[in-house]
Structures are given as structure tokens and as C-alpha cells.
Backbone bond lengths (Angstrom), bond angles and torsions (degrees), N, CA, C in turn:
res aa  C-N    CA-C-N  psi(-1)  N-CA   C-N-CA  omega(-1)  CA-C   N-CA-C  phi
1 X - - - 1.451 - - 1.527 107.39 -
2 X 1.530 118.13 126.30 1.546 138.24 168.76 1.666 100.90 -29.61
3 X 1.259 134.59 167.38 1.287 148.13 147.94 1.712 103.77 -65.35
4 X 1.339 103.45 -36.16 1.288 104.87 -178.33 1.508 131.58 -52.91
5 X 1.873 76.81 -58.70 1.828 91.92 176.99 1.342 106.03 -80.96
6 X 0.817 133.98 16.81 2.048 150.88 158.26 1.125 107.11 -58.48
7 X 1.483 107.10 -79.10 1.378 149.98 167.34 1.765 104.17 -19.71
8 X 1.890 118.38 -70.52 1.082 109.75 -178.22 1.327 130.14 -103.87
9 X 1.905 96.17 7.62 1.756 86.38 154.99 1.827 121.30 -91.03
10 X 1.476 114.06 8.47 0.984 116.40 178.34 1.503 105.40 -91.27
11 X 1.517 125.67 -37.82 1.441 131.46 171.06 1.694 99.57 -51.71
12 X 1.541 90.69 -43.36 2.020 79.77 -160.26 1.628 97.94 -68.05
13 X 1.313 126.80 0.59 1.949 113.34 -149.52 2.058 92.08 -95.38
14 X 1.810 83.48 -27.44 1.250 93.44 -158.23 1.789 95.38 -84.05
15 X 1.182 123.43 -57.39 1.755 118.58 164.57 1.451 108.28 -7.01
16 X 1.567 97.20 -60.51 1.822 94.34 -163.51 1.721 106.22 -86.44
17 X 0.912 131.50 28.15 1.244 147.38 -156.34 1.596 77.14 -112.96
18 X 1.670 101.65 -87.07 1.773 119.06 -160.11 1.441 96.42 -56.82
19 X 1.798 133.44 -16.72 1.382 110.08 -161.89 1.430 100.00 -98.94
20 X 1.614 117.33 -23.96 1.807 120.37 163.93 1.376 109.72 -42.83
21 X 1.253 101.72 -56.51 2.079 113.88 -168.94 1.168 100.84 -49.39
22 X 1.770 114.10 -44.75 1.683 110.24 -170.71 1.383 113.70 -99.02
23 X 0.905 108.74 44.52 1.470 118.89 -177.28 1.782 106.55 -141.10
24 X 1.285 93.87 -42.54 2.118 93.65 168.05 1.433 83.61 -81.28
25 X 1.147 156.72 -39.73 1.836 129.86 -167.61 1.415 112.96 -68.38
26 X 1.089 90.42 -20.93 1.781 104.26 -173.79 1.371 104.46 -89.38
27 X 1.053 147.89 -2.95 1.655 158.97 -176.91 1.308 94.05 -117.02
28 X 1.272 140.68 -34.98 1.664 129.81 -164.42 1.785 88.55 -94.30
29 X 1.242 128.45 -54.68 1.112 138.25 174.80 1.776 108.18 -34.57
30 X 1.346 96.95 -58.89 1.700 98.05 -175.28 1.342 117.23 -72.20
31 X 1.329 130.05 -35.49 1.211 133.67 155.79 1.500 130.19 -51.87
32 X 1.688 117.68 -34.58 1.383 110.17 179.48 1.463 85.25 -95.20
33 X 0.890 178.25 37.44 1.572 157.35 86.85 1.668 107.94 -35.53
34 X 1.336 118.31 -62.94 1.236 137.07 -165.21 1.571 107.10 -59.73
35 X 2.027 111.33 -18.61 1.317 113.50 176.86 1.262 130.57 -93.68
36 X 1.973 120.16 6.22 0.791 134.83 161.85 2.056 107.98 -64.16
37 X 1.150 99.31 -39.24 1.614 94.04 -172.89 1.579 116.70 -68.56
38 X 1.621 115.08 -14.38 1.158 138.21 -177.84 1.572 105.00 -39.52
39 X 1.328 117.17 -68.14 1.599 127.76 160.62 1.254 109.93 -7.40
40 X 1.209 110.92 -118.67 1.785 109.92 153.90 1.538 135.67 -13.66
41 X 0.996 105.91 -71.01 1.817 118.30 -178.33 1.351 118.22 -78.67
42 X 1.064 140.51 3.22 1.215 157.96 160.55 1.946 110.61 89.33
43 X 1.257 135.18 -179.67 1.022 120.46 174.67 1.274 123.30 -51.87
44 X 1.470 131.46 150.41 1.337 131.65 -176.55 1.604 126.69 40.30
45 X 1.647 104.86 18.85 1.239 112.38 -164.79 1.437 127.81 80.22
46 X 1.198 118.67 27.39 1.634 139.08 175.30 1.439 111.97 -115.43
47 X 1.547 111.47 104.75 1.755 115.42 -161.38 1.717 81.12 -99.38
48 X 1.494 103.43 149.72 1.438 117.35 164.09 1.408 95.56 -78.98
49 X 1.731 97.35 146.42 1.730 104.89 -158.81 1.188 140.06 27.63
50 X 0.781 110.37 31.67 1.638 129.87 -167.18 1.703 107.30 52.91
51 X 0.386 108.95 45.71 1.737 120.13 -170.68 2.008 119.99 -108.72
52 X 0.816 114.56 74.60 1.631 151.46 -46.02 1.258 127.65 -2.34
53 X 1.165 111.06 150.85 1.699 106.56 170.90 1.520 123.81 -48.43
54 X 1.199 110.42 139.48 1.923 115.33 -178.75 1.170 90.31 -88.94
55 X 2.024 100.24 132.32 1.184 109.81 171.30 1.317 138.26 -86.05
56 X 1.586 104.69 -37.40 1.444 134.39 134.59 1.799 94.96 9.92
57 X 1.601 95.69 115.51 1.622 124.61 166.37 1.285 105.70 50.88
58 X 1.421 137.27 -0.66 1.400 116.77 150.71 1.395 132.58 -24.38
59 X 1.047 128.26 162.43 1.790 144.32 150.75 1.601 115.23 -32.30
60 X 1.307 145.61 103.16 0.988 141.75 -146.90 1.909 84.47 -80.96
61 X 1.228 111.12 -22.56 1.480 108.60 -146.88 2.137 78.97 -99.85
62 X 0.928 104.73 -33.56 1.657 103.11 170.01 1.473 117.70 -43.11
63 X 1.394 99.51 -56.75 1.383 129.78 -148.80 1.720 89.72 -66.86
64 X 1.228 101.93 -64.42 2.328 116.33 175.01 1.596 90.37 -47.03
65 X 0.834 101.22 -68.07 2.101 98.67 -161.99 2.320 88.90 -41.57
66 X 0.888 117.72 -85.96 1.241 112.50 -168.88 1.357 129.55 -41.65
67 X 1.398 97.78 -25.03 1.669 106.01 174.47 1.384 126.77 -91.96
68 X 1.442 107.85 -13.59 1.448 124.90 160.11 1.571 115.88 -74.59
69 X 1.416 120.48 -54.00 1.455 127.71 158.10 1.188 143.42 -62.09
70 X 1.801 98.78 0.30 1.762 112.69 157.35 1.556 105.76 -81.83
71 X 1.780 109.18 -27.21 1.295 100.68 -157.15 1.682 109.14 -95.63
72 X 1.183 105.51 -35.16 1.501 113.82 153.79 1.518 123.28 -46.50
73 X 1.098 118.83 -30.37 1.538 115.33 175.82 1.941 102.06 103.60
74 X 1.535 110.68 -3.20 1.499 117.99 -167.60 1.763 95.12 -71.37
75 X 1.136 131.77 -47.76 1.630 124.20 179.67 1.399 120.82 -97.54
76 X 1.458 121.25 117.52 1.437 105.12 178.77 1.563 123.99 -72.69
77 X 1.578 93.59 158.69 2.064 88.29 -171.14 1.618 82.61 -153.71
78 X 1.171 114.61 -179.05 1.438 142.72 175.55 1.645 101.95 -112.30
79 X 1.257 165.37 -5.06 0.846 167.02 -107.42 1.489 134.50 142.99
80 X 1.261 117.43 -51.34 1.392 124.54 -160.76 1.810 93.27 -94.55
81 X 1.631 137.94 -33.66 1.138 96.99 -176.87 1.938 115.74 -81.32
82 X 1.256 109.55 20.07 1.622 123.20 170.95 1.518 101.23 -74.74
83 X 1.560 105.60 -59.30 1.683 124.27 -172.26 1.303 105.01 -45.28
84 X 1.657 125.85 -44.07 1.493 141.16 -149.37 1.576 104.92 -80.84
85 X 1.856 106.90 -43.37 1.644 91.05 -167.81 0.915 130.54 -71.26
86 X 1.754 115.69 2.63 1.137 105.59 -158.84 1.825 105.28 -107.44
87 X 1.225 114.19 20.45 1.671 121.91 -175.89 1.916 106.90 -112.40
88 X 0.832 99.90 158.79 1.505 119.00 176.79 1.728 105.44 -100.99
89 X 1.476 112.87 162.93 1.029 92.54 172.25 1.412 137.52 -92.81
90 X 1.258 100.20 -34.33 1.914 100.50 153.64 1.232 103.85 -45.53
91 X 1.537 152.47 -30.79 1.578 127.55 170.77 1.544 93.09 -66.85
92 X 1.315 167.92 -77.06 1.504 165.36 16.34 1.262 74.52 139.90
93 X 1.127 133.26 -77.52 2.138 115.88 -172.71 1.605 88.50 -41.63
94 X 1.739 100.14 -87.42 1.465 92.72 -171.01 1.777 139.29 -16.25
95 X 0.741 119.80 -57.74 1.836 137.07 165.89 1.293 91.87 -43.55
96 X 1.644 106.35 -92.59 1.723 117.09 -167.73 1.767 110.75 -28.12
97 X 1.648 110.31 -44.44 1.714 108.36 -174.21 1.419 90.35 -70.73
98 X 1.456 115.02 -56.82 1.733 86.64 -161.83 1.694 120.41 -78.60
99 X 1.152 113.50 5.27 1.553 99.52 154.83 1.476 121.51 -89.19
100 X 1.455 112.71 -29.30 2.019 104.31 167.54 1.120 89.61 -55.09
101 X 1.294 138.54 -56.60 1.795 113.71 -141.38 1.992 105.03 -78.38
102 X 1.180 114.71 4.21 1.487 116.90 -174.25 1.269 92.86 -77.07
103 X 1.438 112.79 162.49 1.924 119.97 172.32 1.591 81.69 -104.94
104 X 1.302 94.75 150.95 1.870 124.48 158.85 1.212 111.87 -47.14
């Protein structure tokens, strides 16, 4: 093997190196955001009796539409459009992915 092709299978070893790291930060990230709703929504998004609604495996694209329209003022709530203003929406992907990927 070239020095060369040395050279860029060591760039490529290391890419997937930095893109693992940012990919578990991005799962710890979405989860401690996603664990504020815990209160309410039960762990991991599993409400006893559904009482709030369990968020757990919803529509990721559901999940953004409602959490944008708590924060907009577009759905009424007692609570959640308070919860809403205070996220961005790249935090709002984050949340929304890690509650689709939860099981029921």
C-alpha cells in the first residue's frame, strides 16, 4: 500500500471516528432536552394512561408540527405553549427524533 493510500485510509478511519462522537453527542443531546418532557409525558415519552398523551413512536414530522404550534400560539394548551418558547428548532428536530425512535 502507497503512503498515499495510507494517508487516506487513515483520514477516512479518522472521519468516522469524529462522525461516531457526533452522532453519540447528538443522542445524549436529544435525550437530555427530550428529558425535560419526562415530567409530563412519562419516561422516554410513555405517559401512565396516556394521561398526557405518550409521545413515544409518534411521527417525527407530527411531533415538529405540534411543537411549533404550541410555540407559535397556533394550538391551545394550558402549559405546553409556555414549555415551547423556550426551544429552537434544531432543539425541536432533536426532541421530535428522539421520541419517534422510542417504542410505545
Amino acid at each position: 500500500m502507497s503512503v498515499r493510500h495510507s494517508a487516506r485510509a487513515a483520514f477516512a478511519i479518522f472521519l468516522g471516528i469524529l462522525s461516531a462522537d457526533s452522532l453519540a453527542q447528538d443522542a445524549n443531546a436529544a435525550r437530555n432536552l427530550a428529558a425535560t418532557c419526562f415530567t409530563c409525558h412519562g419516561t422516554n415519552g410513555v405517559s401512565v394512561n396516556n394521561v398526557p398523551p405518550s409521545l413515544a413512536g409518534l411521527s417525527k414530522d407530527y411531533l415538529l408540527m405540534q411543537l411549533r404550534d404550541f410555540r407559535d400560539g397556533k394550538r391551545a394548551a394550558t402549559v405546553m405553549h409556555q414549555q415551547a418558547k423556550g426551544y429552537t428548532d434544531a432543539q425541536f428536530e432533536l426532541i421530535a427524533g428522539y421520541f419517534a425512535a422510542q417504542k410505545r
